[in-house]
C-alpha positions in Angstrom: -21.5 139.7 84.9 -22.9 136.9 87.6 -20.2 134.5 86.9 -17.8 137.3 87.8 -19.4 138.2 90.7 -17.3 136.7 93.3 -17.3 133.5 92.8 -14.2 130.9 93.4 -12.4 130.0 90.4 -13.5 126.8 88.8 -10.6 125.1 90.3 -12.2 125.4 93.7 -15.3 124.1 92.4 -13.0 120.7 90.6 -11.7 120.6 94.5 -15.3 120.4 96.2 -16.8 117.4 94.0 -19.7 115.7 95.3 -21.5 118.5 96.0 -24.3 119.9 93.9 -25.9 123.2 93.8 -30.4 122.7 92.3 -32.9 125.8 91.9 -35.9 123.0 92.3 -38.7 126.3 92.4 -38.7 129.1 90.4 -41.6 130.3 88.5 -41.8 131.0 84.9 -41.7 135.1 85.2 -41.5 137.7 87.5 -44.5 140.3 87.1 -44.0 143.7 88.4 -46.2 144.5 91.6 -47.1 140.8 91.9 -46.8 138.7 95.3 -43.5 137.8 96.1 -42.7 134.7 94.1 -40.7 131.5 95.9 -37.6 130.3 94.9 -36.0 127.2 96.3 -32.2 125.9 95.9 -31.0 122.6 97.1 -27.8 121.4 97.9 -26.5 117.3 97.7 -23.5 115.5 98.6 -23.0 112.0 97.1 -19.4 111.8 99.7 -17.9 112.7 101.9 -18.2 113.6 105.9 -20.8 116.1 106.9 -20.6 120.2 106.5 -22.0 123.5 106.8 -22.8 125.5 104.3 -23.1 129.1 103.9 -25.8 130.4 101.2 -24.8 133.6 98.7 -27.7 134.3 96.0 -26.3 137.0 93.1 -29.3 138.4 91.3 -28.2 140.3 87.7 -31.0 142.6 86.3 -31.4 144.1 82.9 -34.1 146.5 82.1 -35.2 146.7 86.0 -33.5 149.1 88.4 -31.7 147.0 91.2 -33.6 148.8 93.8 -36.9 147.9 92.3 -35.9 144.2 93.3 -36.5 142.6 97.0 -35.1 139.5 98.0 -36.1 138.1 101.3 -34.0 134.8 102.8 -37.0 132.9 104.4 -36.5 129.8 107.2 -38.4 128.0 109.3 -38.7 130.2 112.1 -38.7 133.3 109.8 -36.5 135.9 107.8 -32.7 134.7 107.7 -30.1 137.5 108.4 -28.5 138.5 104.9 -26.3 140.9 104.1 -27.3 142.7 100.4 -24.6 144.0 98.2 -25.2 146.2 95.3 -22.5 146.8 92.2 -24.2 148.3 89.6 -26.8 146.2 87.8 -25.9 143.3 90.3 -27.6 142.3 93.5 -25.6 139.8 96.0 -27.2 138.5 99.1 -24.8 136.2 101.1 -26.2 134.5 104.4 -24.3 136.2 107.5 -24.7 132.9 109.4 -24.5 128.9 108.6 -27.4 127.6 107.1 -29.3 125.5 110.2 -28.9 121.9 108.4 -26.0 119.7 108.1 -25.1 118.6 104.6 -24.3 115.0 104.6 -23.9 112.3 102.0 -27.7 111.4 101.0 -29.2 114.5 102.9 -29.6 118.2 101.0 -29.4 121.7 102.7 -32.7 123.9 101.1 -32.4 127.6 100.8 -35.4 129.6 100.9 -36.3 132.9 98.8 -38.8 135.0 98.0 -38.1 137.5 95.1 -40.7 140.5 93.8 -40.1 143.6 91.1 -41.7 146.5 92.6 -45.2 147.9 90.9 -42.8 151.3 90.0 -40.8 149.4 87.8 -41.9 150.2 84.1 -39.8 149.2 80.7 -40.4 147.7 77.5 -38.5 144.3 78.5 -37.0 143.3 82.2 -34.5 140.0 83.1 -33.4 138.5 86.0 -30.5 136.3 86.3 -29.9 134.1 89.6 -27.2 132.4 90.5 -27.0 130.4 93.4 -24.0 129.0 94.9 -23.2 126.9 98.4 -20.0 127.6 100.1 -17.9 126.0 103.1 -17.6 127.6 106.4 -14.3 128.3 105.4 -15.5 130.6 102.6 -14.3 127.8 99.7 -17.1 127.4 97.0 -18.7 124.1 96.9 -21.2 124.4 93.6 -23.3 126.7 92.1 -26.3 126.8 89.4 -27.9 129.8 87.3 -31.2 130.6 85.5 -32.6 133.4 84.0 -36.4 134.6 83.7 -37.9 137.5 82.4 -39.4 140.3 83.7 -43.1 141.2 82.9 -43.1 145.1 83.4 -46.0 147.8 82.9 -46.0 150.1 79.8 -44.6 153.2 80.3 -47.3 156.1 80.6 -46.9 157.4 76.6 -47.5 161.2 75.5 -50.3 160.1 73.9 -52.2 159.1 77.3 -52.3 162.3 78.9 -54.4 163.8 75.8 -56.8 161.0 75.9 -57.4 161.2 79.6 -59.4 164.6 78.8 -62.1 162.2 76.9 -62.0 158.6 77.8 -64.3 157.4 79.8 -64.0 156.8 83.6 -66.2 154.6 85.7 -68.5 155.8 88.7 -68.2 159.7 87.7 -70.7 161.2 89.8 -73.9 162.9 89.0 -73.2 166.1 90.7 -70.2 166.6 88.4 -72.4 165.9 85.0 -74.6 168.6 86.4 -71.8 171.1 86.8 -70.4 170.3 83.5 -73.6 170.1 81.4 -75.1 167.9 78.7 -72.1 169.1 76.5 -69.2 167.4 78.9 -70.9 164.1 79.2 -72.9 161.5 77.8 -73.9 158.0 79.9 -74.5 154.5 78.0 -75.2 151.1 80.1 -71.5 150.8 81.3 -69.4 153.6 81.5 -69.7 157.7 81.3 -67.9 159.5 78.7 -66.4 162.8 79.7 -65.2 165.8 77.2 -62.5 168.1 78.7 -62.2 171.8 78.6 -60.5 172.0 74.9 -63.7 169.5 73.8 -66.6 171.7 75.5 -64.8 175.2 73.5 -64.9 173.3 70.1 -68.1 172.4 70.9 -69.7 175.7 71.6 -68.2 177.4 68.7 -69.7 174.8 65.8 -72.9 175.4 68.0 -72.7 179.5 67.9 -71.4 179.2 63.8 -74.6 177.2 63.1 -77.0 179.3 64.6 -75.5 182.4 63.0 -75.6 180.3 59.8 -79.2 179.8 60.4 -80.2 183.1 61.0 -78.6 184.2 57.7 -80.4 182.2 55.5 -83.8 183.0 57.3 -83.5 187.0 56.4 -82.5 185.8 52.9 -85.2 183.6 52.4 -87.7 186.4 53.5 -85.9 189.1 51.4 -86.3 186.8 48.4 -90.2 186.3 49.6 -90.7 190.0 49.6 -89.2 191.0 46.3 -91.1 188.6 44.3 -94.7 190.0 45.9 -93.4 193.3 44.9 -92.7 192.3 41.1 -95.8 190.1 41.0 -98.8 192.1 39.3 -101.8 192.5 40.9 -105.0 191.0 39.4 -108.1 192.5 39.4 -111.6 190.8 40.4 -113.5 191.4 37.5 -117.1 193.2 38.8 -120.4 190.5 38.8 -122.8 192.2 36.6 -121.4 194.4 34.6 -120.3 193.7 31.0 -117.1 194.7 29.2 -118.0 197.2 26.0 -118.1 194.4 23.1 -120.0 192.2 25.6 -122.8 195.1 25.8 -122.9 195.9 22.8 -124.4 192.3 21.6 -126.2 192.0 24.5 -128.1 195.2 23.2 -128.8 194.3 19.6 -130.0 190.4 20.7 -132.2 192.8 22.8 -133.5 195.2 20.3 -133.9 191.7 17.9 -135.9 190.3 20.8 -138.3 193.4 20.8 -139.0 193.8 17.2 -142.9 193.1 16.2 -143.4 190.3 14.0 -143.9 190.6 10.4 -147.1 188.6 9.1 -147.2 187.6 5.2 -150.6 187.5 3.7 -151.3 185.5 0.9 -153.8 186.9 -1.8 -157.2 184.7 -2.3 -156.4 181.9 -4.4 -158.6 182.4 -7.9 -161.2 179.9 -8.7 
């Protein structure tokens, strides 16, 4: 796709020998909604007289939207006027003037970028391809180069997120809102504040109202139970101090009567002499 792009045929490029095309800069990734990152090509001649040259950058992009991607042609004395093409998954910038230096035999020509995926940009993998190339004035291709890096992209917001942002925590929640919702929608710790949404606080009030029904219950069981066993229970009676049951009396009387009796005396008769 960036080899097609425009590009002379590679019997141009046997044509313009001498002249080589360098990325020297380009960092290892791109990071969505990171600072622009710099990207520097270099042009040489080895012979040859001296020319202009005429900078075109094609940038192919896989798993990135080409609008997500911003290319800026930096100089010296500021932005260099580009004009951006876009065909499909395929960015071009081409320099609308001749780069300021003169390429000579033992001298370069340095084209400045600076290249950065937007913070929107979301995927499971993203690429870039670049592919530099230096041209004549008259338009004939001189060399070009191409690298690729890839992309590193947020995860897409999952189905699964939206649910748990009713209970995950989330730092700084105020203590006005706690109030409002009530010891049942929150609970602090040391670092972070938990809060239940409306789905948890209903679940929560209903095992609350089944257990104190529950409770009740088995409280008017327990005192039925109580009750019925005092009822069959039977009742013992204090038996009276001083008085004596009939079998009781009746000994008590004869020891008595025993008791009163007068003593019987034995009298010997005189011995006989």
């Amino acid at each position: 796709m960036v080899a097609a792009s425009g590009f002379a045929s590679a019997g141009a490029v046997a044509a313009a020998r001498g002249v080589t095309v360098q990325i020297t800069q380009l960092p290892g990734e791109f990071a969505a909604g990171a600072a622009p990152a710099p990207v520097t090509v270099v042009a040489s001649r080895s012979r040859g007289g001296c020319i202009r040259v005429r900078w075109s950058l094609v940038l192919g992009v896989e798993g990135v939207r080409p609008d997500h991607v911003r290319v800026d042609r930096i100089e010296q004395d500021g932005s260099f006027p580009t004009r951006v093409e876009a065909t499909g998954d395929a960015i071009r910038i081409t320099d609308r003037r001749l780069d300021p230096g003169t390429l000579c035999r033992g001298r370069t020509v340095t084209a400045r970028y600076e290249i950065s995926v937007a913070g929107e940009a979301t995927g499971a993998t993203g690429r870039l391809t670049l592919a530099a190339a230096a041209f004549s004035a008259g338009g004939q291709l001189l060399d070009r180069t191409t690298a690729t890096r890839p992309v590193r992209l947020p995860r897409a917001p999952q189905p699964s997120d939206a649910v748990g942002a009713d209970v995950q925590g989330a730092d700084g929640l105020s203590a006005e809102r706690l109030g409002a919702d009530g010891p049942a929608a929150g609970r602090t710790s040391d670092s972070h504040v938990v809060r239940v949404g409306p789905i948890g606080l209903a679940v929560g009030a209903a095992m609350v109202l089944s257990g104190l029904v529950l409770l009740a219950r088995v409280r008017r069981r327990s005192r039925r139970l109580r009750r019925l066993a005092e009822v069959r229970r039977p009742a013992r009676r204090p038996a009276a101090r001083g008085r004596l049951g009939p079998a009781a009396a009746d000994i008590s009387r004869r020891t008595t009567q025993r008791r009163g009796r007068p003593r019987q005396t034995l009298t010997l008769p005189p011995a006989r002499r």
